[in-house]
TIVO-2410 file (N, C-alpha, C; in nm, 3 decimals):
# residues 181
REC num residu      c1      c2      c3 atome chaine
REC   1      X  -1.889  -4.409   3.772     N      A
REC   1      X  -1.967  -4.312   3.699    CA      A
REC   1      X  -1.885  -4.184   3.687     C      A
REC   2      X  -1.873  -4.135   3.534     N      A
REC   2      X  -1.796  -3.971   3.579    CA      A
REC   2      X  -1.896  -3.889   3.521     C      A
REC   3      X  -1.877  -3.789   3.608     N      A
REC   3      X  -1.948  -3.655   3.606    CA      A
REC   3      X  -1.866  -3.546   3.534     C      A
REC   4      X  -1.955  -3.417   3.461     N      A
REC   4      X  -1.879  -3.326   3.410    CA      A
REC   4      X  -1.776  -3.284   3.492     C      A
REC   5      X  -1.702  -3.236   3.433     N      A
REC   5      X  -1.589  -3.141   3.496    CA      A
REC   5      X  -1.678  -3.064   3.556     C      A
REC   6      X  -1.662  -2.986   3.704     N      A
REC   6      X  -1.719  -2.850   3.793    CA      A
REC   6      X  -1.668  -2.726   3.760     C      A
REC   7      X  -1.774  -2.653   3.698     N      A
REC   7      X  -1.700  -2.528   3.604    CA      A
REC   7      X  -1.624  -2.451   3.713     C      A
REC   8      X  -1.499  -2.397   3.710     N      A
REC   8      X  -1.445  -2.331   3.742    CA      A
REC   8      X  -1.455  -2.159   3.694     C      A
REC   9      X  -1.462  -2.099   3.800     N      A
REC   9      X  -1.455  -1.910   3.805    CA      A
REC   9      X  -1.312  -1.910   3.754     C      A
REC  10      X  -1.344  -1.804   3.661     N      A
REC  10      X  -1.258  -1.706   3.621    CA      A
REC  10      X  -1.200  -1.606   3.705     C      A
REC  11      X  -1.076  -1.616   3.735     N      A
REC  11      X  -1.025  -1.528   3.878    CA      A
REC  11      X  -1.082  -1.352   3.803     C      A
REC  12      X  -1.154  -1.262   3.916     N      A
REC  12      X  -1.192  -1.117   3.896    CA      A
REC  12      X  -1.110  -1.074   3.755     C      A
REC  13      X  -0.967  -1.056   3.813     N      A
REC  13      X  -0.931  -0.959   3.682    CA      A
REC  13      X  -0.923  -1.020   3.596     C      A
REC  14      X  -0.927  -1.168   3.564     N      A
REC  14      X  -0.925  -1.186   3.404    CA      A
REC  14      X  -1.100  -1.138   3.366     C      A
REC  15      X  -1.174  -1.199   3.440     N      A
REC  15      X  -1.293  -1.127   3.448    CA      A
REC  15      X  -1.344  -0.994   3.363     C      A
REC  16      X  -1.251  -0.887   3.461     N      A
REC  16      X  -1.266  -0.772   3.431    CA      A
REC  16      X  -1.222  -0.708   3.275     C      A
REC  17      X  -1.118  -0.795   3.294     N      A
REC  17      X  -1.045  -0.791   3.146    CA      A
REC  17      X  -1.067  -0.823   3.040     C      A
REC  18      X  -1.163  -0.915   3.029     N      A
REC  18      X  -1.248  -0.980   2.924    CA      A
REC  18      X  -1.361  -0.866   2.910     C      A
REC  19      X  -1.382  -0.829   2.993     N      A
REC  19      X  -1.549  -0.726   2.993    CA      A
REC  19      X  -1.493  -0.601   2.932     C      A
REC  20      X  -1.359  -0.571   2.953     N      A
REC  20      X  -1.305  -0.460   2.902    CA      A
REC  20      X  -1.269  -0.457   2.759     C      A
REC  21      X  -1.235  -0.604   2.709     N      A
REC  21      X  -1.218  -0.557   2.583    CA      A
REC  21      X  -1.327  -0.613   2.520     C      A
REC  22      X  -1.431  -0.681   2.529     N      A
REC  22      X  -1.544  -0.663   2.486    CA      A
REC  22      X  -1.625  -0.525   2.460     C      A
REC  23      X  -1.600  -0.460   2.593     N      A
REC  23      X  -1.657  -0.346   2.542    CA      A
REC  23      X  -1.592  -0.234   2.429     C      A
REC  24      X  -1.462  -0.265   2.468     N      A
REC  24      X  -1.409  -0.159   2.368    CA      A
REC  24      X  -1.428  -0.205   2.179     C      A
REC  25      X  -1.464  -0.323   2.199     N      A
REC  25      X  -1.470  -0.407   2.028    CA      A
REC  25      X  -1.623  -0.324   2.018     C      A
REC  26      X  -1.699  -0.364   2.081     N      A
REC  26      X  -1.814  -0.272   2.047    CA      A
REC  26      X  -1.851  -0.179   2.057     C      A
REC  27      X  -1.745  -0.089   2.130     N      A
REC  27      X  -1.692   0.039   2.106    CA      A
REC  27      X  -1.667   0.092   1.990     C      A
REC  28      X  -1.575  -0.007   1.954     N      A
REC  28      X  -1.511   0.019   1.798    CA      A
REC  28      X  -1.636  -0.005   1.697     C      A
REC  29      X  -1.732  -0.115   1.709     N      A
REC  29      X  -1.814  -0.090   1.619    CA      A
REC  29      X  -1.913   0.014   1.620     C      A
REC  30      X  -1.928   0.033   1.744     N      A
REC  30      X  -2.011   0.208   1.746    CA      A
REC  30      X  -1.983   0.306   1.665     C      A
REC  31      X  -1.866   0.316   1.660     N      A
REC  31      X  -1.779   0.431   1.621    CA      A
REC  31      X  -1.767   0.428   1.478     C      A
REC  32      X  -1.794   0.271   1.405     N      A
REC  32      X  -1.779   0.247   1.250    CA      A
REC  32      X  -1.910   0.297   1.227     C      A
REC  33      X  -2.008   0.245   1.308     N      A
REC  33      X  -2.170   0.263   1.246    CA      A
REC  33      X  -2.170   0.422   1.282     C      A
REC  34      X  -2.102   0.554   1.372     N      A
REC  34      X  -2.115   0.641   1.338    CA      A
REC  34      X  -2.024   0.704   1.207     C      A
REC  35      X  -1.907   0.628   1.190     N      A
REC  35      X  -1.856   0.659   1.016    CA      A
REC  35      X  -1.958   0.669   0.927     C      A
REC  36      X  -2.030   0.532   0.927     N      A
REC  36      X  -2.180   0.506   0.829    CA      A
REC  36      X  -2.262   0.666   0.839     C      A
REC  37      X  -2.313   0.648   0.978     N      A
REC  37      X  -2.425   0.757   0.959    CA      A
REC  37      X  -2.351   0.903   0.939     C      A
REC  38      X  -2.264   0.925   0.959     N      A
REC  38      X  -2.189   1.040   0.880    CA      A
REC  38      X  -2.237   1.033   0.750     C      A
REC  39      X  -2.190   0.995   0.719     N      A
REC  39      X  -2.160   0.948   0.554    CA      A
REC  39      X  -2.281   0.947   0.487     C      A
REC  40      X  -2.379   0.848   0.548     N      A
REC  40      X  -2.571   0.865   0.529    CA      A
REC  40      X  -2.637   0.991   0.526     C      A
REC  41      X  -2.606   1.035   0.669     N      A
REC  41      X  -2.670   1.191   0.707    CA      A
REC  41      X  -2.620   1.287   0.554     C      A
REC  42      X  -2.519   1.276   0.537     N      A
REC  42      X  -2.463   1.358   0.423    CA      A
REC  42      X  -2.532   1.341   0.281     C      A
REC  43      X  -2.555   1.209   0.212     N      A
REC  43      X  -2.580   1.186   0.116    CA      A
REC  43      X  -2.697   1.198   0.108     C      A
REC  44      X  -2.795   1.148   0.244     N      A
REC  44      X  -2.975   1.182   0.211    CA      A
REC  44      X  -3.013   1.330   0.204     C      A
REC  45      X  -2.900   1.448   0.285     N      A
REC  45      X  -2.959   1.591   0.218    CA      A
REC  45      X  -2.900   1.584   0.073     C      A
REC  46      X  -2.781   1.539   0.046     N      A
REC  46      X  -2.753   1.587  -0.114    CA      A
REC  46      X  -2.834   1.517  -0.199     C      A
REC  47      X  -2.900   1.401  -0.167     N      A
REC  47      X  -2.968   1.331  -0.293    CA      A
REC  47      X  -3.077   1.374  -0.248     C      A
REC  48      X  -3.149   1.436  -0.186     N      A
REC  48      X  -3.305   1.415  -0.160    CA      A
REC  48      X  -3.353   1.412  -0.282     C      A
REC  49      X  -3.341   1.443  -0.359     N      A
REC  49      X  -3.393   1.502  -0.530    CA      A
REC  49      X  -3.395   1.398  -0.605     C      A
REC  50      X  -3.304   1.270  -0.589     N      A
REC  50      X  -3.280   1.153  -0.662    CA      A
REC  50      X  -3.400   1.067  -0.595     C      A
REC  51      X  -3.483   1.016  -0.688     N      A
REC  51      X  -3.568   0.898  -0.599    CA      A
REC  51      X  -3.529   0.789  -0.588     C      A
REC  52      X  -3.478   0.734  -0.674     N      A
REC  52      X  -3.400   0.640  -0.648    CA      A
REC  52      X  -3.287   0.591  -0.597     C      A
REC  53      X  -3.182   0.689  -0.604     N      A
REC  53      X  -3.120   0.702  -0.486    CA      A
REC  53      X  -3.167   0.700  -0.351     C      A
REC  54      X  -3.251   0.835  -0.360     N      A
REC  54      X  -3.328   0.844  -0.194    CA      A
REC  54      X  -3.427   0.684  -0.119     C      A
REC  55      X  -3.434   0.625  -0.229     N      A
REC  55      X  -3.503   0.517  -0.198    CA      A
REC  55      X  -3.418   0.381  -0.107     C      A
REC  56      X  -3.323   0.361  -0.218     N      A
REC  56      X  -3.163   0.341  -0.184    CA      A
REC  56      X  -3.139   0.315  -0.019     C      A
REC  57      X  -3.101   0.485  -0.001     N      A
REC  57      X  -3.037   0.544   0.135    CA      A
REC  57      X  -3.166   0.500   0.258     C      A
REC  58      X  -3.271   0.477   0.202     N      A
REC  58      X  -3.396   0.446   0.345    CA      A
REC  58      X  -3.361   0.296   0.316     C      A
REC  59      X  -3.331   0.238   0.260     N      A
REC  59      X  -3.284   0.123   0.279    CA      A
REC  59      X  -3.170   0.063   0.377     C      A
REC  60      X  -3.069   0.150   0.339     N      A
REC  60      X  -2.955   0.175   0.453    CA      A
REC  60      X  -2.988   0.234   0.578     C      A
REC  61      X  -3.072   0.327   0.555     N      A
REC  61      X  -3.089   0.367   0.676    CA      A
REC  61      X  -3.191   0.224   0.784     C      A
REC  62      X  -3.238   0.221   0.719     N      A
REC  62      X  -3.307   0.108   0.790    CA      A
REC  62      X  -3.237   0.000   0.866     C      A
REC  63      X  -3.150  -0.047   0.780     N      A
REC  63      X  -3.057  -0.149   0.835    CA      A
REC  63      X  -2.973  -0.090   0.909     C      A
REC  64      X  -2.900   0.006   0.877     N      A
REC  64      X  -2.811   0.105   1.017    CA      A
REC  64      X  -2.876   0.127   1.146     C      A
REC  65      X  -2.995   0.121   1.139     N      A
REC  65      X  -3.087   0.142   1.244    CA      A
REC  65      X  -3.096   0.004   1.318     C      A
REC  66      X  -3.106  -0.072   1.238     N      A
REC  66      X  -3.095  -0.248   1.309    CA      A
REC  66      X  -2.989  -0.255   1.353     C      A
REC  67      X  -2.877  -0.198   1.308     N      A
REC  67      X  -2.733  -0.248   1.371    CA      A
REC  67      X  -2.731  -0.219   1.494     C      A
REC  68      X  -2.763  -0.073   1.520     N      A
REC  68      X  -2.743   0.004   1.622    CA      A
REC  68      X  -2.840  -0.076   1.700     C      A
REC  69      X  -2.925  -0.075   1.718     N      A
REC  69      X  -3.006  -0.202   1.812    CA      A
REC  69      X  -2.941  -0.337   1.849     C      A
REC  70      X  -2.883  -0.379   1.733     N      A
REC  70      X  -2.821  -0.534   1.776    CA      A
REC  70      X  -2.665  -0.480   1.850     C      A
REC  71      X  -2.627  -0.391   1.843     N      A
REC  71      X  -2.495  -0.390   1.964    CA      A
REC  71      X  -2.559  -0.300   2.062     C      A
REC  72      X  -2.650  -0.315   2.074     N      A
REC  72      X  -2.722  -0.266   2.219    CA      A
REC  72      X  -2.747  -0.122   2.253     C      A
REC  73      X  -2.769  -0.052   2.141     N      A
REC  73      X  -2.813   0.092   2.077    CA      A
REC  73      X  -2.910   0.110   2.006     C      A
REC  74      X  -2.996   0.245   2.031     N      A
REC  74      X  -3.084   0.230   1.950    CA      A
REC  74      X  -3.117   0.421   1.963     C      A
REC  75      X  -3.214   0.476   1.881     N      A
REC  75      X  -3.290   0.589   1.819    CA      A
REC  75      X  -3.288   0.639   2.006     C      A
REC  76      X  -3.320   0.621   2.055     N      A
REC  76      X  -3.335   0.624   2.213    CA      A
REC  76      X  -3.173   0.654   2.342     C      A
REC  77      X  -3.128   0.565   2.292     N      A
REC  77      X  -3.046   0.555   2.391    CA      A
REC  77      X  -2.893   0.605   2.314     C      A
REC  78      X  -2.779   0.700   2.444     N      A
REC  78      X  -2.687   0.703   2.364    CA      A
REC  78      X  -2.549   0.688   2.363     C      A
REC  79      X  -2.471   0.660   2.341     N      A
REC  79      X  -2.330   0.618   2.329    CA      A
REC  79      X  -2.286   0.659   2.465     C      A
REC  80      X  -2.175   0.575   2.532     N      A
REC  80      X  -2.150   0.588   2.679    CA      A
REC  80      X  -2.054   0.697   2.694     C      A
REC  81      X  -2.019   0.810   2.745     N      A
REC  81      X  -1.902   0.868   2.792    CA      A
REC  81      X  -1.746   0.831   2.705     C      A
REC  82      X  -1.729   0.731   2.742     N      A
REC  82      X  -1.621   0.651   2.673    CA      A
REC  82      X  -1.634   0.650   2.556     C      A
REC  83      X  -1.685   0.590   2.457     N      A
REC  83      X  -1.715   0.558   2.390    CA      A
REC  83      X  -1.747   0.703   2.298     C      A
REC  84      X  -1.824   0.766   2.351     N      A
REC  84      X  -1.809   0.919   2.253    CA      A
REC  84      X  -1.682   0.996   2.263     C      A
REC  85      X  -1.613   0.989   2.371     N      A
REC  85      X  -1.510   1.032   2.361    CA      A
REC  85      X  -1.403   0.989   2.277     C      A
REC  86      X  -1.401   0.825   2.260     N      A
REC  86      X  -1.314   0.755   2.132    CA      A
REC  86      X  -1.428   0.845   1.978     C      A
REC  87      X  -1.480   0.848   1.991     N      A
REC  87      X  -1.549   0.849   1.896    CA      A
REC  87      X  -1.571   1.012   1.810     C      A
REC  88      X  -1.551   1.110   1.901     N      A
REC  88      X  -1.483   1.184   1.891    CA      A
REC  88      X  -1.365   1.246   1.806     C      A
REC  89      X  -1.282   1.116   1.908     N      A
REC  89      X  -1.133   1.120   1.837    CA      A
REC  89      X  -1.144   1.030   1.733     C      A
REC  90      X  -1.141   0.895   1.705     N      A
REC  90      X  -1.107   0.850   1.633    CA      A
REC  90      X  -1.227   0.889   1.504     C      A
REC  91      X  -1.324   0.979   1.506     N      A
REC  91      X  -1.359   1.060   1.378    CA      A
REC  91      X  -1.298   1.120   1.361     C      A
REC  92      X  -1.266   1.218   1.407     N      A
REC  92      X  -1.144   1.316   1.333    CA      A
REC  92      X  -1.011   1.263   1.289     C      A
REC  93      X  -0.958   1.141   1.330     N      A
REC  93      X  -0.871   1.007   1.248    CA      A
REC  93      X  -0.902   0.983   1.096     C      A
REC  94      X  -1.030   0.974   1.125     N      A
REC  94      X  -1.123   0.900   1.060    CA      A
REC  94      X  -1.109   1.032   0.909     C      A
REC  95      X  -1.159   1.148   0.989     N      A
REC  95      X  -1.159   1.247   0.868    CA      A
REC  95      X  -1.054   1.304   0.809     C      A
REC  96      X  -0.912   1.293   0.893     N      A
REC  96      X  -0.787   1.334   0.848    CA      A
REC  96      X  -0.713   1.248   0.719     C      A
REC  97      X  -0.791   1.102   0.792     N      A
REC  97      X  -0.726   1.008   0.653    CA      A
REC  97      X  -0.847   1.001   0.537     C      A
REC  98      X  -0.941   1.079   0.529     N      A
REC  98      X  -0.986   1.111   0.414    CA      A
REC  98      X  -0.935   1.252   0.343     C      A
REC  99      X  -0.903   1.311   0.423     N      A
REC  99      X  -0.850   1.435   0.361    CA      A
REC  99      X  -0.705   1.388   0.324     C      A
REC 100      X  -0.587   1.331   0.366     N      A
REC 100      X  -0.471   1.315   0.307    CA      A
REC 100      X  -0.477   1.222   0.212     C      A
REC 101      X  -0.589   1.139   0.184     N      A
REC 101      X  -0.589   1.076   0.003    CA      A
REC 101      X  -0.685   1.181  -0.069     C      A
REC 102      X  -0.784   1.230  -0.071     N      A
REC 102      X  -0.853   1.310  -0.137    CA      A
REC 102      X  -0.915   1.404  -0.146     C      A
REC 103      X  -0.863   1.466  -0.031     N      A
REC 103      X  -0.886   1.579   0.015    CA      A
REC 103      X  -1.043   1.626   0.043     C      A
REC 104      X  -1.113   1.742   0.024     N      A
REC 104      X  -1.219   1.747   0.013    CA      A
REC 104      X  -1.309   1.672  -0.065     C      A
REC 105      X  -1.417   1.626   0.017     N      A
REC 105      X  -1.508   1.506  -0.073    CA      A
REC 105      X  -1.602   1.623  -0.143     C      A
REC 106      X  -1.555   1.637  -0.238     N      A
REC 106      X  -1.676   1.720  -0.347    CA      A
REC 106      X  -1.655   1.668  -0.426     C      A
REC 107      X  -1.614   1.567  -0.499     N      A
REC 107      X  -1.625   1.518  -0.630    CA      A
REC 107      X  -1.695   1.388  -0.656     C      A
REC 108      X  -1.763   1.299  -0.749     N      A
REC 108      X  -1.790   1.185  -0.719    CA      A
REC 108      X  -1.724   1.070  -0.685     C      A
REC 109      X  -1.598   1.100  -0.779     N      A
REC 109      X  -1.502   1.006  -0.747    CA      A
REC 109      X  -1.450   0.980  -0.625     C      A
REC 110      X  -1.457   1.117  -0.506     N      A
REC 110      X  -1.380   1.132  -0.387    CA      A
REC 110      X  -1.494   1.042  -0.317     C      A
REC 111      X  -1.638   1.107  -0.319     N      A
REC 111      X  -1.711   1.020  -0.283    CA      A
REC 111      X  -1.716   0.835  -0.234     C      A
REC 112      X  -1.655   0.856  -0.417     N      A
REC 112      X  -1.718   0.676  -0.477    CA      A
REC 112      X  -1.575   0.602  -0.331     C      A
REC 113      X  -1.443   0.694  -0.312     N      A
REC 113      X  -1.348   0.649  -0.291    CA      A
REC 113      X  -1.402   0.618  -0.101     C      A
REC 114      X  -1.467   0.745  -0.134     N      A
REC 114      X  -1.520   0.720   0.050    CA      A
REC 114      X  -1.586   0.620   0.065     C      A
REC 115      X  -1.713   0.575  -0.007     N      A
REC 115      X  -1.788   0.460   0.008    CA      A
REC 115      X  -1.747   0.309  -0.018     C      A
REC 116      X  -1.640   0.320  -0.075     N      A
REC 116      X  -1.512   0.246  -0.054    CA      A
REC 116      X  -1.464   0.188   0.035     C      A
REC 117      X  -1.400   0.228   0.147     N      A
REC 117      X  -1.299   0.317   0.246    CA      A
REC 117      X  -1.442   0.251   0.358     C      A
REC 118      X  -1.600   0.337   0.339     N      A
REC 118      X  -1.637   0.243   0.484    CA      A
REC 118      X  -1.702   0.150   0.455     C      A
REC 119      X  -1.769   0.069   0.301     N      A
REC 119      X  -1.791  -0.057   0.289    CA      A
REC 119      X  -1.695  -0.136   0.328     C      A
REC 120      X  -1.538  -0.145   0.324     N      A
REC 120      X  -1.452  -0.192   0.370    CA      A
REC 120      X  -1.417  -0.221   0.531     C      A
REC 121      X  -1.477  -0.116   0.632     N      A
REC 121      X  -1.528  -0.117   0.775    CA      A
REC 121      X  -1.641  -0.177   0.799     C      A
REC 122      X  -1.766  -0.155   0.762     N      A
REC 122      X  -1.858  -0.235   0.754    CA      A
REC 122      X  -1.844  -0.424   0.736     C      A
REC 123      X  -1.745  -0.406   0.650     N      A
REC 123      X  -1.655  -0.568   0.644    CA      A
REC 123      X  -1.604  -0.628   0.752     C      A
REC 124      X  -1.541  -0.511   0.820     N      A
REC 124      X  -1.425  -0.574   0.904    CA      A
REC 124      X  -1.512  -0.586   1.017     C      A
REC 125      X  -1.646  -0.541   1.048     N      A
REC 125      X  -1.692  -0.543   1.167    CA      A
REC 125      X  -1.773  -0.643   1.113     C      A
REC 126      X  -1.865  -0.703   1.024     N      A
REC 126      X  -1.899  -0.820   1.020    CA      A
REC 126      X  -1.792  -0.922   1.028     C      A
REC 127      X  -1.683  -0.949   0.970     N      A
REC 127      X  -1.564  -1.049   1.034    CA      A
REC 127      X  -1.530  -1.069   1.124     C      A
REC 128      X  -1.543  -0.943   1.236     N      A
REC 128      X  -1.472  -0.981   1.382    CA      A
REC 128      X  -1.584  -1.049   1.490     C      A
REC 129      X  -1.725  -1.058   1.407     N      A
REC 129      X  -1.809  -1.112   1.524    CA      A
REC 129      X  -1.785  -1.263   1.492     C      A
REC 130      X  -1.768  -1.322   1.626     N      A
REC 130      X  -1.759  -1.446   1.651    CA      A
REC 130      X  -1.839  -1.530   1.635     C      A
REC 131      X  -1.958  -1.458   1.721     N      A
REC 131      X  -2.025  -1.583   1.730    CA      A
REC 131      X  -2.156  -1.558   1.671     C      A
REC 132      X  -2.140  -1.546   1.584     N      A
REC 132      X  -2.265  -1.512   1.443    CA      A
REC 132      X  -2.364  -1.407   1.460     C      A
REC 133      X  -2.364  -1.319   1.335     N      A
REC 133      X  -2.407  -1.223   1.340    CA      A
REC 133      X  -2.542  -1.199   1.280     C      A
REC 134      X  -2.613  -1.095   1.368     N      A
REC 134      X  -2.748  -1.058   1.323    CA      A
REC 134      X  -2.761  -1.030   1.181     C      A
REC 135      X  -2.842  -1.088   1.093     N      A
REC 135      X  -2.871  -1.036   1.008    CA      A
REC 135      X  -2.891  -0.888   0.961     C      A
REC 136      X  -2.887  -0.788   1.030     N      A
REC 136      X  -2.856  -0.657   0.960    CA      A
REC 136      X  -2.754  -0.644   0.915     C      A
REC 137      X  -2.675  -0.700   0.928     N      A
REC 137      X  -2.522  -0.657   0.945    CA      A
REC 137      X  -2.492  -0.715   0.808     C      A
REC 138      X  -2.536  -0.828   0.739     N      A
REC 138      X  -2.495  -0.870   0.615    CA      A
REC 138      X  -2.606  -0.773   0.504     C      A
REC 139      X  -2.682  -0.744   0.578     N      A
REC 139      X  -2.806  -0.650   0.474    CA      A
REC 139      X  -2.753  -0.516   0.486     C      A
REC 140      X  -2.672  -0.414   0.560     N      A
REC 140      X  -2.599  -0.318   0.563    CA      A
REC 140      X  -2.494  -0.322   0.431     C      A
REC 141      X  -2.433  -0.415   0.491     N      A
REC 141      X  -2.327  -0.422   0.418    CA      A
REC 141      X  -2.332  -0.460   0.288     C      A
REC 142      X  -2.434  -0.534   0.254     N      A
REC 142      X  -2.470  -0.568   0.087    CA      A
REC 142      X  -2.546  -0.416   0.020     C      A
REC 143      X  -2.629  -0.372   0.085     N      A
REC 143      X  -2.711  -0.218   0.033    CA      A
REC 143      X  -2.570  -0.135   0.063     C      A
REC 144      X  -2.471  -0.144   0.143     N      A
REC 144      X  -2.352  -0.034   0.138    CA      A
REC 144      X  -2.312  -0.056   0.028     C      A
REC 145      X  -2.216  -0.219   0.016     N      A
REC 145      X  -2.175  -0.218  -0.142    CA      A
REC 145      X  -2.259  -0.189  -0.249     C      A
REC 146      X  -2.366  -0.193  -0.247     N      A
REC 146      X  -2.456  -0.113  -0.395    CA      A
REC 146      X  -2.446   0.036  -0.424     C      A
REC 147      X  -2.422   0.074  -0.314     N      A
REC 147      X  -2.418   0.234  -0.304    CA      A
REC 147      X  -2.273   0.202  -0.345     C      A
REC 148      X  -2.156   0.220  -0.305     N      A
REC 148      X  -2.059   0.220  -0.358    CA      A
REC 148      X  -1.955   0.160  -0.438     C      A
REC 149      X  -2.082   0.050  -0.566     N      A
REC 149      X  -2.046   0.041  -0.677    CA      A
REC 149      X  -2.150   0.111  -0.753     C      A
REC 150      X  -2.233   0.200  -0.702     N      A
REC 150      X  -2.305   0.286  -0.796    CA      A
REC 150      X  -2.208   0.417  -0.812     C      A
REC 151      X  -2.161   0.455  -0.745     N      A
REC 151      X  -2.076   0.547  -0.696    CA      A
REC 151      X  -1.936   0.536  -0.783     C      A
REC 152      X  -1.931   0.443  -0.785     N      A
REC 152      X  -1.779   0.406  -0.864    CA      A
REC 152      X  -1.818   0.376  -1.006     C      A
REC 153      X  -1.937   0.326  -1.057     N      A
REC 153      X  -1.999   0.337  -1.215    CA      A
REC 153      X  -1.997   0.525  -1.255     C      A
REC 154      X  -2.035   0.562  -1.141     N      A
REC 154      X  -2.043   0.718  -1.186    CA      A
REC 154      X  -1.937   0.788  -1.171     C      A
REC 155      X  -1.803   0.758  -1.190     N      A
REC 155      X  -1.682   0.812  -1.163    CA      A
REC 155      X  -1.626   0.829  -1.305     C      A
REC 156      X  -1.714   0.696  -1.401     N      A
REC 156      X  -1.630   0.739  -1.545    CA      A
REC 156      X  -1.479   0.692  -1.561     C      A
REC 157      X  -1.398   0.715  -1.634     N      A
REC 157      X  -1.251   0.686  -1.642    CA      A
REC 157      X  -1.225   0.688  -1.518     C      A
REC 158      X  -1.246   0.758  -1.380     N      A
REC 158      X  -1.171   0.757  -1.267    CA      A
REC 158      X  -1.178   0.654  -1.183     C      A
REC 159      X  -1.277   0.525  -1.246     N      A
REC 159      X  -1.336   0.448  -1.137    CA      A
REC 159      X  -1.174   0.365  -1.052     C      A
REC 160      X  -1.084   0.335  -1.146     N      A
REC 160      X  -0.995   0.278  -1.095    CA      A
REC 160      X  -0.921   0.326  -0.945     C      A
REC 161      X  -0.903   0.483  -1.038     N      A
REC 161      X  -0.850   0.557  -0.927    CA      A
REC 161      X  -0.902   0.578  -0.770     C      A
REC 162      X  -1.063   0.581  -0.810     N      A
REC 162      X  -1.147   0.607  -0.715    CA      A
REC 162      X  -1.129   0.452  -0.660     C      A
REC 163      X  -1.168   0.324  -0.665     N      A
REC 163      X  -1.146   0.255  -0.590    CA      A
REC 163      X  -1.002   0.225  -0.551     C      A
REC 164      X  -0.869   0.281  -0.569     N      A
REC 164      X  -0.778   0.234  -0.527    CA      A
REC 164      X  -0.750   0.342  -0.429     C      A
REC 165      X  -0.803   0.461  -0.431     N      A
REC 165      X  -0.839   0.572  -0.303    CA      A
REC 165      X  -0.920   0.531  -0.246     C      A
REC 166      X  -1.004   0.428  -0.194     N      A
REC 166      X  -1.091   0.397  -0.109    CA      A
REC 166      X  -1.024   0.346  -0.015     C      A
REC 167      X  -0.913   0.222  -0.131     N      A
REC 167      X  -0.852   0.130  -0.018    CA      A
REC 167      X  -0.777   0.207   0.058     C      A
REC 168      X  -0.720   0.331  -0.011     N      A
REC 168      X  -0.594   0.387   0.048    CA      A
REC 168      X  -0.657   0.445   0.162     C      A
REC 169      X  -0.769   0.512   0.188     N      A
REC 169      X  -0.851   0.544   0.284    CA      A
REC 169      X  -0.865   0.455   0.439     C      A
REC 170      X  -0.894   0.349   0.336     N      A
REC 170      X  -0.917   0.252   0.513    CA      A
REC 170      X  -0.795   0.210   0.541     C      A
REC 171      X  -0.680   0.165   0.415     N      A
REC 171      X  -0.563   0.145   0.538    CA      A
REC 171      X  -0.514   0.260   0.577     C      A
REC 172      X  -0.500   0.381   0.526     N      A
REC 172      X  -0.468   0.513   0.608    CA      A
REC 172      X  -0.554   0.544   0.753     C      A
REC 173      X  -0.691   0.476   0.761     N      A
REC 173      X  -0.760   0.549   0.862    CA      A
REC 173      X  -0.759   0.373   0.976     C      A
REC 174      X  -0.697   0.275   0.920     N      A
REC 174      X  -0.670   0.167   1.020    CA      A
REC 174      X  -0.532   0.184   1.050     C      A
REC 175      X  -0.421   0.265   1.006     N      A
REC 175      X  -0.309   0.283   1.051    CA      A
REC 175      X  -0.308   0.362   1.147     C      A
REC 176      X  -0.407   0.496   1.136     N      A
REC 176      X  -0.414   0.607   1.248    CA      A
REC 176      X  -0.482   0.596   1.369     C      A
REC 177      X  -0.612   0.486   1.328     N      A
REC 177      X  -0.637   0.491   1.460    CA      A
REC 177      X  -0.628   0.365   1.506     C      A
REC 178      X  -0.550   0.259   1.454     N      A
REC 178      X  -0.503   0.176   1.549    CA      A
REC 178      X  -0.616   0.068   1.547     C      A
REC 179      X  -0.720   0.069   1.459     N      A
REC 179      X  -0.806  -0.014   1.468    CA      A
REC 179      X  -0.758  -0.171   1.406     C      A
REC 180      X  -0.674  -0.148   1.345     N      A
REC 180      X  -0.659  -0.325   1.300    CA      A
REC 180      X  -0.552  -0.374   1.395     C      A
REC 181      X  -0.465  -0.350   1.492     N      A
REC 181      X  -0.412  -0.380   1.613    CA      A
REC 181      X  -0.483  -0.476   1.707     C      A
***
């Protein structure tokens, strides 16, 4: 008669080491979903006036709100020591490589280029989950891309430009802070 194999322990430090970079991956997605709510917080005071827009953004917001719950965050509870401290830094990464493609976001196009730039993060953090992901995360990211192909319809002749500054955005802001490593 054979029996399963007898699971074998993982010696401590690989242990530890696994727990460590687990946390820092969802570290890193903390830190994308605070890119998002940057970016949110900003657009629901400038559009309040748009209803449809504003209608839009409670949509996102809603689902941003699910995310933050499904990596083990929520309205309540808040980012660890660590984790704000990356977060911290790698925003101001985050904001330097929006300023060296387009400097101040006052225009739509700079905008359309930003919403660009973190629908493209929003991507990369639905790709890196393994082992299948909560449904907010594909409903984020589908209401993100609507916002920033509405964004890029309203750019006019610049739309090209504006989406090829988006990309330039996220690989400028995955070169600086080291996130696609």
């Amino acid at each position: 008669m054979t029996y399963p194999p007898t699971p074998t322990r993982l010696p401590k430090s690989l242990e530890r080491a696994l727990r460590q970079e687990r946390a820092h991956i969802i570290g890193t997605w903390q830190i994308k979903l605070t890119v998002v709510e940057v970016a949110l917080v900003t657009l629901e005071i400038v559009c309040a006036n748009d209803k449809a827009l504003a209608a839009h953004l409670a949509k996102i917001r809603h689902w941003l709100e699910e995310c933050w719950v499904s990596i083990g965050q929520g309205s309540s509870k808040k980012l660890s020591a660590e984790v704000q401290r990356r977060a911290d830094r790698e925003s101001a990464l985050v904001d330097d490589a929006l300023r060296s493609v387009v400097g101040d976001c006052t225009t739509p196009e700079a905008w359309a280029a930003r919403l660009v730039a973190i629908d493209a993060m929003i991507a990369d953090v639905v790709a890196s989950m393994v082992k299948g992901r909560p449904r907010c995360w594909g409903y984020l990211g589908q209401t993100w891309g609507t916002l920033a192909r509405r964004f890029l319809a309203g750019a006019g002749d610049a739309v090209g430009k504006a989406e090829a500054d988006g990309w330039e955005i996220y690989l400028e802001t995955e070169r600086r802070v080291g996130w696609a490593q």
